[in-house]
Structure formats: C-alpha cells, structure tokens
C-alpha positions in Angstrom: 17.3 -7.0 1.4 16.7 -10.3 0.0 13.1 -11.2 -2.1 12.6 -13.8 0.9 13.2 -11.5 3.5 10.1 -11.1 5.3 7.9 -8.1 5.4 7.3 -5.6 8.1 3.6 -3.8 8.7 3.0 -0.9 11.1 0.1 0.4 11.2 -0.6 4.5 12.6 -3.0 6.9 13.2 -2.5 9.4 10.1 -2.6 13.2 11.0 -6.1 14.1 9.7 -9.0 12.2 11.5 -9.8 8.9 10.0 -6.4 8.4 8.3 -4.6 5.1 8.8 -1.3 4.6 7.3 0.0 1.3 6.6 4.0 1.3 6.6 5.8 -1.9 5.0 9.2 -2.6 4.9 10.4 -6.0 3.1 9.1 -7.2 -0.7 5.4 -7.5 -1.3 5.8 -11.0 -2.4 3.7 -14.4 -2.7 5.4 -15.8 0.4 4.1 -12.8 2.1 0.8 -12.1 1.0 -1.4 -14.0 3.6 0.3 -11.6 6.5 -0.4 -8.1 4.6 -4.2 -8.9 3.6 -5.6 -9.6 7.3 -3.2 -6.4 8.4 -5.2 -3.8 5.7 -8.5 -5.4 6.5 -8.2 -5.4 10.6 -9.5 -2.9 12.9 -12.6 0.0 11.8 -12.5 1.2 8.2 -10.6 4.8 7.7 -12.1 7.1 6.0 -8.4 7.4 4.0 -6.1 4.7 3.7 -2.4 5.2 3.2 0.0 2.5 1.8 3.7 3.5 2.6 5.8 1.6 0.0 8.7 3.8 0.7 10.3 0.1 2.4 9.5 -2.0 -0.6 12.1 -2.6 -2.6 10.6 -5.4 -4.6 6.9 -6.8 -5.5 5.9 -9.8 -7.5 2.9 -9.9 -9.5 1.2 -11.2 -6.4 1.9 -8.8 -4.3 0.6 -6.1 -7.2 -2.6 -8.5 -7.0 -3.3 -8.1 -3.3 -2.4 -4.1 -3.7 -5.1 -4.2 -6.5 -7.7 -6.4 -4.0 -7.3 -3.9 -1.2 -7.8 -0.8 -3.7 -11.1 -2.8 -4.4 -11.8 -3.5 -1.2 -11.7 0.3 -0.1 -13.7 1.5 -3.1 -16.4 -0.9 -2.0 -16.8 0.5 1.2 -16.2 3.8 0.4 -12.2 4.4 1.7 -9.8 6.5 0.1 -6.9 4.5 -1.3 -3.2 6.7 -1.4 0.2 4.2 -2.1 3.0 6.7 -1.3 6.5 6.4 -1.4 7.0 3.6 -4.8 10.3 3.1 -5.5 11.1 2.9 -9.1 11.5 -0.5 -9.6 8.0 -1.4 -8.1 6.9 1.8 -10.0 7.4 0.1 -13.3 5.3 -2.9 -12.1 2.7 -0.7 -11.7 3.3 1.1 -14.9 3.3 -2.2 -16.5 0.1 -3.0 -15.2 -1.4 0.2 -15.7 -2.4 -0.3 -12.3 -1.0 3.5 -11.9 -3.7 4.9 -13.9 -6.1 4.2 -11.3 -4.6 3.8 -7.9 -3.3 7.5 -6.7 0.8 7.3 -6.4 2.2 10.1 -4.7 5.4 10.7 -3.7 5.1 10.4 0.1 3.2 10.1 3.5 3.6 14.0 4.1 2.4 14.5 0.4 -0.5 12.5 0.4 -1.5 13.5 4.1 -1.2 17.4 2.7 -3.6 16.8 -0.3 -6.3 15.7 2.4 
C-alpha cells in the first residue's frame, strides 16, 4: 500500500446501542483528509465513537491533526472517542505527539466494544 493510495471509510452500527464504528483502510494523509472529516461528522451523534485503524498503515501529521479535531469534536458534544487497532508505526506518531496520553488506544474493535 502506497502513501497515495487512497483511503477507504465504512461506517457500522457497533454492538452496544449508540456505537458507531468508523473502519479505514488506506494512510490517513493530507491528500485524504477532506474525505474522512465530513465521513466522522455525518449522520446523528453516537453516544461512543469507534475509530478502526487496524487498515492504516501510515498517517502524516495531518492526518494525526484531523484524528485530534474529531477527538475534540466528540468531547464537545459529549461522544466517547475509542481508536482501536494502531499499528506500530502510526503508534509512534501518536507517542510522538503525546496524542496517546489522552485519546483511549486499545487494541481492537472487540476490545474496546467489551470495555462498554
């Protein structure tokens, strides 16, 4: 998978009620951006909000930026934010960041759907 390659968003119904989860496949990238932040911000707010980065194999500083404007964007109106699946190369972006410190990472969809 190439940085340009383009990026894939499917949107689901999570097991609990209110749940959405959002699963991308493709980098998080500049090029991108403007098709992911109308795709998190569509449709009636979740009560919990799943990002499935388990398909990102790369994100640029951009991409971490529009992550970090959707976390804000649920806090504001009161959605929990869970990004599961972060593979270890985006993982040190968000060490890097320190954006882990206060966006929930966990492991999965099934583990963050279990800690509901």
């Amino acid at each position: 998978m190439a940085i340009d390659d383009p990026l894939a968003i499917e949107r689901r119904q999570g097991k609990a009620p209110g749940t959405l989860i959002f699963q991308l496949t493709g980098p998080v990238t500049l090029r991108n951006l403007f098709d992911l932040q109308p795709h998190l911000r569509s449709g009636d707010l979740p009560r919990v909000s799943i990002l499935d980065l388990s398909g990102v194999p790369y994100m640029d500083s951009a991409g971490m930026g529009a992550i970090v404007n959707y976390y804000v964007h649920c806090e504001q109106k009161r959605v929990k934010l869970i990004v599961a699946g972060v593979s270890p190369r985006v993982l040190e972006l968000f060490k890097m960041t320190r954006v882990d410190t206060i966006i929930s990472l966990v492991a999965t969809v099934e583990e963050a759907e279990a800690g509901l």
